[in-house]
PyMOL CGO cylinders between C-alpha atoms (Angstrom):
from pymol import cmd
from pymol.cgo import CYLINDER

trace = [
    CYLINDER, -36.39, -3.17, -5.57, -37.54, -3.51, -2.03, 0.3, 1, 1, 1, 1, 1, 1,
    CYLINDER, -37.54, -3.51, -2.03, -35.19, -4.92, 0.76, 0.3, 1, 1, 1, 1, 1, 1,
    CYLINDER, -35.19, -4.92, 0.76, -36.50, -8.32, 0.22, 0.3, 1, 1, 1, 1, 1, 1,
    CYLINDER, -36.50, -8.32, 0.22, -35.20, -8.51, -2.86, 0.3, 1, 1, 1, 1, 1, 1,
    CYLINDER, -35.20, -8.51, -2.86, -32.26, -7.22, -2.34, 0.3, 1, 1, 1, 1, 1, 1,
    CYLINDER, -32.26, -7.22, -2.34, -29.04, -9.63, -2.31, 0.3, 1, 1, 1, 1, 1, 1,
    CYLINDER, -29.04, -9.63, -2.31, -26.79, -10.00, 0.06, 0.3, 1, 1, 1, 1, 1, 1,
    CYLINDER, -26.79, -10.00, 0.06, -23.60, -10.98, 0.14, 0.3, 1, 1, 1, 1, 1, 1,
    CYLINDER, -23.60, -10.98, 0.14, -23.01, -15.04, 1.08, 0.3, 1, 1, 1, 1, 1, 1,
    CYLINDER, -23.01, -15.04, 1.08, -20.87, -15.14, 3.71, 0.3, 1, 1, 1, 1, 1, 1,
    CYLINDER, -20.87, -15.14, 3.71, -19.47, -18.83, 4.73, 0.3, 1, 1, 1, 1, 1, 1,
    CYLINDER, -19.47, -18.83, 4.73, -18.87, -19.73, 8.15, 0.3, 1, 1, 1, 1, 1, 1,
    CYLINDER, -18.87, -19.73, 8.15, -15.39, -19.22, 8.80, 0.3, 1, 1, 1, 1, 1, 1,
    CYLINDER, -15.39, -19.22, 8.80, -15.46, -15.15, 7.21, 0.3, 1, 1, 1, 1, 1, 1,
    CYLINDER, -15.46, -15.15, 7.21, -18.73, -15.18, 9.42, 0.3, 1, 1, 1, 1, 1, 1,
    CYLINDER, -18.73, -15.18, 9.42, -16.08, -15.75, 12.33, 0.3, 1, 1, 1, 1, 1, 1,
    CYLINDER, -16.08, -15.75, 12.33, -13.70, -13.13, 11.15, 0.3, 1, 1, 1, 1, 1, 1,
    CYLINDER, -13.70, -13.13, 11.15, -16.50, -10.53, 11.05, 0.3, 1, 1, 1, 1, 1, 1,
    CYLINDER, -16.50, -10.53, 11.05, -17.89, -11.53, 14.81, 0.3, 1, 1, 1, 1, 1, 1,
    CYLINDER, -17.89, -11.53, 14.81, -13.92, -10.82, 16.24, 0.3, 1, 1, 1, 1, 1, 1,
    CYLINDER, -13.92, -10.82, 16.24, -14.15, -7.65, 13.95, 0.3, 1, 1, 1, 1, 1, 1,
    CYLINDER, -14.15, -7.65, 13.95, -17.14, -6.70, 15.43, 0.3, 1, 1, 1, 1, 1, 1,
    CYLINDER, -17.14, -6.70, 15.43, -16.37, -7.76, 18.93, 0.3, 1, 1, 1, 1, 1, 1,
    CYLINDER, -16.37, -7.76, 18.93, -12.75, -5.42, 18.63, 0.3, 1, 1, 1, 1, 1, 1,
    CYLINDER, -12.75, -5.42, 18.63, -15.00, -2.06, 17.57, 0.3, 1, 1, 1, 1, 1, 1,
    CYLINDER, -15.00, -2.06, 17.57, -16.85, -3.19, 20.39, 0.3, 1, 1, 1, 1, 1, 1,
    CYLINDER, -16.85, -3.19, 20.39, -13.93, -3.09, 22.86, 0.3, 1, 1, 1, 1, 1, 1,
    CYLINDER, -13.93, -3.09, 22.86, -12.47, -0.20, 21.28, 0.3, 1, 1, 1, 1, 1, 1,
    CYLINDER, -12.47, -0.20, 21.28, -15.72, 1.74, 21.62, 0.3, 1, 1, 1, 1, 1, 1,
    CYLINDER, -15.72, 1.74, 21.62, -15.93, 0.86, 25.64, 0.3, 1, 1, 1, 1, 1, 1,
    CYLINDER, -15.93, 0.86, 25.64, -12.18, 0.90, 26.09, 0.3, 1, 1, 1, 1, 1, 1,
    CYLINDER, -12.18, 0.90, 26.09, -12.64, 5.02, 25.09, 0.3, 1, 1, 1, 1, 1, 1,
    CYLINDER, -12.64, 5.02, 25.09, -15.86, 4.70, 27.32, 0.3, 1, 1, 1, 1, 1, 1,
    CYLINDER, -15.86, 4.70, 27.32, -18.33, 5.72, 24.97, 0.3, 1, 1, 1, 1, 1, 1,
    CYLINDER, -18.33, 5.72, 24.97, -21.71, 4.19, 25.04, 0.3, 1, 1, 1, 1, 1, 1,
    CYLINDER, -21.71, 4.19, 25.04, -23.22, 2.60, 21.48, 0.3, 1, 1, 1, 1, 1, 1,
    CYLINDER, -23.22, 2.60, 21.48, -25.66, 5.82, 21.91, 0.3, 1, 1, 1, 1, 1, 1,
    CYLINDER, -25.66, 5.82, 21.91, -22.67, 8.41, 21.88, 0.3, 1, 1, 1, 1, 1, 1,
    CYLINDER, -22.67, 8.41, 21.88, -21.20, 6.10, 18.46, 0.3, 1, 1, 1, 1, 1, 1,
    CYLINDER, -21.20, 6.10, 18.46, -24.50, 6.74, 16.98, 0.3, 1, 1, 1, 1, 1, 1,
    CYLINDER, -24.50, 6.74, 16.98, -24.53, 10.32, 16.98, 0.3, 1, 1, 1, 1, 1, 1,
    CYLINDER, -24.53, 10.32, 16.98, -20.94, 10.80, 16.63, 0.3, 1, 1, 1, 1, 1, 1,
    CYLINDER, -20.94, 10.80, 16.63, -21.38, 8.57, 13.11, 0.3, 1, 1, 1, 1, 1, 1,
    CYLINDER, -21.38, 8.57, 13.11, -24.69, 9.76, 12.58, 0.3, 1, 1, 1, 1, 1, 1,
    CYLINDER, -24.69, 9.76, 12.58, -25.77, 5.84, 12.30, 0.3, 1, 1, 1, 1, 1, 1,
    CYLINDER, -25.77, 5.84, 12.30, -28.65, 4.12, 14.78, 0.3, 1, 1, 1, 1, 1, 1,
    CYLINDER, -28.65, 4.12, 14.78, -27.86, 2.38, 17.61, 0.3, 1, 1, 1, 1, 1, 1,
    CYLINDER, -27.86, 2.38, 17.61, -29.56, -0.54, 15.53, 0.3, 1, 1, 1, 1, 1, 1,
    CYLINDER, -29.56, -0.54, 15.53, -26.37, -0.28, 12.52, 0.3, 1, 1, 1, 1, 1, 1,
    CYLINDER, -26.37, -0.28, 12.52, -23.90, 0.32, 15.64, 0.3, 1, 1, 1, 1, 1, 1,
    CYLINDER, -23.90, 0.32, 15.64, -24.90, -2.73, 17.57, 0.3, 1, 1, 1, 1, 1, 1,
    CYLINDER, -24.90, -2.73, 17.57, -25.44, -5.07, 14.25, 0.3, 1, 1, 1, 1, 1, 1,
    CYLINDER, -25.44, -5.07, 14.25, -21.40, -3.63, 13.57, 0.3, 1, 1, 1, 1, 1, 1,
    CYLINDER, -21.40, -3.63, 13.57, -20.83, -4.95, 17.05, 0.3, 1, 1, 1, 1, 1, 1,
    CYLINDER, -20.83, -4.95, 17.05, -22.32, -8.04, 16.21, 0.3, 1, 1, 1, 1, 1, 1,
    CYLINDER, -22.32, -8.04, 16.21, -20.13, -8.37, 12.72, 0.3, 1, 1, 1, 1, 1, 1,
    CYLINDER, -20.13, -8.37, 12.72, -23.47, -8.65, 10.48, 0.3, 1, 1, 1, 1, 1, 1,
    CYLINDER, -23.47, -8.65, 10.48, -22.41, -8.56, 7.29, 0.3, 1, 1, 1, 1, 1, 1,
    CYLINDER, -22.41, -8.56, 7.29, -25.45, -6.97, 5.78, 0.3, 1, 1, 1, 1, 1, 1,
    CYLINDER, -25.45, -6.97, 5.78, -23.91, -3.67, 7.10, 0.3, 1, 1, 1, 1, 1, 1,
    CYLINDER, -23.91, -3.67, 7.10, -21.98, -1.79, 4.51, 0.3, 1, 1, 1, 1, 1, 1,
    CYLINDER, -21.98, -1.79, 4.51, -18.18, -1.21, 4.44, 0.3, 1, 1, 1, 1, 1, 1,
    CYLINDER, -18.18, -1.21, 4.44, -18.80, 2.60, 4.76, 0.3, 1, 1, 1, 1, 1, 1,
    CYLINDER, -18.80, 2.60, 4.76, -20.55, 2.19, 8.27, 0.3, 1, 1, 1, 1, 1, 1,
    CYLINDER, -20.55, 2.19, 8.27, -17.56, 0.15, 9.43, 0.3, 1, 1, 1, 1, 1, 1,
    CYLINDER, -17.56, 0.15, 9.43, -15.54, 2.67, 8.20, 0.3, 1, 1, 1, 1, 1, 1,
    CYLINDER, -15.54, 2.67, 8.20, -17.49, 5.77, 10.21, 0.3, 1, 1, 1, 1, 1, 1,
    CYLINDER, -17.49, 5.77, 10.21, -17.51, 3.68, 13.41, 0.3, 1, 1, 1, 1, 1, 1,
    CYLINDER, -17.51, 3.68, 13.41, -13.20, 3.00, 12.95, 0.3, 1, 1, 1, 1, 1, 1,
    CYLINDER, -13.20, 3.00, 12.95, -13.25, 6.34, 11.79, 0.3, 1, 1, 1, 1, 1, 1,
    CYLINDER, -13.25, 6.34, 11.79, -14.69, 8.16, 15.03, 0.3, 1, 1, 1, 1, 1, 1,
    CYLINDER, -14.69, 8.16, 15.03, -12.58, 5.45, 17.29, 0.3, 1, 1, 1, 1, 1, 1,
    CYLINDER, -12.58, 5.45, 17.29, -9.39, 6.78, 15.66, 0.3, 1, 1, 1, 1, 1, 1,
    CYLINDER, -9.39, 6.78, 15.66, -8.85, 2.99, 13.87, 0.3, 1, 1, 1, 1, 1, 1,
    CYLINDER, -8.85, 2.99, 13.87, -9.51, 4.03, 10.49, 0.3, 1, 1, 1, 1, 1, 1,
    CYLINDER, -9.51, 4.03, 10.49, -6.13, 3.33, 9.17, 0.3, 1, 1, 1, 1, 1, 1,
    CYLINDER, -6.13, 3.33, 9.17, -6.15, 0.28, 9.85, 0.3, 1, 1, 1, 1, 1, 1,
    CYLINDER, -6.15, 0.28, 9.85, -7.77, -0.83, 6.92, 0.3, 1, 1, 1, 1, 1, 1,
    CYLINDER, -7.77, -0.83, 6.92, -4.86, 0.42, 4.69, 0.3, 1, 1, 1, 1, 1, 1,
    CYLINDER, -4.86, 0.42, 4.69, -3.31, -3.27, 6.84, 0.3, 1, 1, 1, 1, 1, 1,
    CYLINDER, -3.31, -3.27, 6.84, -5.85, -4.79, 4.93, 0.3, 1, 1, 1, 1, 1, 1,
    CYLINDER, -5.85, -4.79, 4.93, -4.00, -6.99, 2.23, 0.3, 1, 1, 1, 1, 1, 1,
    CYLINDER, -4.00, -6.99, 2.23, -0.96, -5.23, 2.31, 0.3, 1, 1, 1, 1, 1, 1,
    CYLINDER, -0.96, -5.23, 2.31, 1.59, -8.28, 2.54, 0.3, 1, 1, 1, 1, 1, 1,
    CYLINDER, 1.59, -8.28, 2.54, -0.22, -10.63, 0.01, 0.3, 1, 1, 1, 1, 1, 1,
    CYLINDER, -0.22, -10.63, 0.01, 2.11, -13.49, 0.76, 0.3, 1, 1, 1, 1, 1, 1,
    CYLINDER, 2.11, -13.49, 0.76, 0.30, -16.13, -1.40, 0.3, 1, 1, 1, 1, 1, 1,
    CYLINDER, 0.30, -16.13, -1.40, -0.32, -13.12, -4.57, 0.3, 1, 1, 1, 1, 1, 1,
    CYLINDER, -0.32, -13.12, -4.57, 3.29, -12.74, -4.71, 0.3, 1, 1, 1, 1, 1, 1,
    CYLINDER, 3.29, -12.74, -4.71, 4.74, -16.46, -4.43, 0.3, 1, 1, 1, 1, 1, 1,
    CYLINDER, 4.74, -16.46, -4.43, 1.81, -16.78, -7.40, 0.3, 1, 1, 1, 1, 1, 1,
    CYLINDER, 1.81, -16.78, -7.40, 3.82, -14.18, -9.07, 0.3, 1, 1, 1, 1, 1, 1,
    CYLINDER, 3.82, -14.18, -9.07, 7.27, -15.85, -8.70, 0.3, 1, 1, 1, 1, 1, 1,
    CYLINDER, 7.27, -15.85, -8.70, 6.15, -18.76, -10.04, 0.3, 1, 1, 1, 1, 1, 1,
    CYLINDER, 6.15, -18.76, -10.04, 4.47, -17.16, -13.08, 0.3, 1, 1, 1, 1, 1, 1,
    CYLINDER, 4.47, -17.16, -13.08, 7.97, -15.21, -13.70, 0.3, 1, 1, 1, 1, 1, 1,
    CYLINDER, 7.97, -15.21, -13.70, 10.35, -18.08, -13.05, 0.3, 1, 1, 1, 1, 1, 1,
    CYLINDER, 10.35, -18.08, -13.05, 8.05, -19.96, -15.93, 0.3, 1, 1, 1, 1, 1, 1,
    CYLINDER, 8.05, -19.96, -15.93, 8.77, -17.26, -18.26, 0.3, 1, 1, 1, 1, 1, 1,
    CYLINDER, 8.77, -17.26, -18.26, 12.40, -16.91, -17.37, 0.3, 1, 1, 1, 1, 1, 1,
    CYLINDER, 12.40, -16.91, -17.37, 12.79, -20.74, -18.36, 0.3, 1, 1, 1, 1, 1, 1,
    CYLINDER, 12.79, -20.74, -18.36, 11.25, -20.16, -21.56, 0.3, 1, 1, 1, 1, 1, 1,
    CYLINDER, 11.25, -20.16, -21.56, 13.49, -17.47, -22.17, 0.3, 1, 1, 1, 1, 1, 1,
    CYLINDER, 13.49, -17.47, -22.17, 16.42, -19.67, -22.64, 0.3, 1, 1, 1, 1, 1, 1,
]
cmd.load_cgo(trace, "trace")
């Protein structure tokens, strides 16, 4: 399968946004520990091309190269943030056990 016919992932305009200010934070991060997007690409072993399309928040880029780039900035764990209080999962969950509690009695 050649990269024209691979799929990628559709990505609607709002997540789009959420991936630019993810991108834009690695960016800050990376220049707030003064390291140039040259210095990120050999410390991840990624190009410059991958670092500055992470930059960018293109979501062709995979997960793992997100991960390298938090990974060398020390940000790594914050991923394990990443849907950690699922608010709307759990009031979901309430409502499925208060349904079986009433048909309990």
């Amino acid at each position: 399968m050649s990269n024209a016919e691979k799929r990628s992932a559709v990505v609607f305009p709002r997540n789009q946004k959420v991936l630019g200010q993810l991108g834009e934070n690695i960016k800050l991060a990376r220049k707030r520990r003064k390291l140039t997007q040259t210095m990120l690409s050999e410390r991840t072993g990624l190009s410059r091309i991958t670092i500055r399309k992470i930059e960018q928040g293109d979501p062709r880029v995979s997960l793992g190269h997100y991960v390298a780039v938090l990974g060398v900035l020390g940000l790594v764990d914050d991923f394990l943030k990443v849907a950690r209080d699922d608010e709307l999962g759990r009031k979901l969950q309430d409502i499925e056990l208060l349904r079986k509690k009433g048909e309990t009695r």
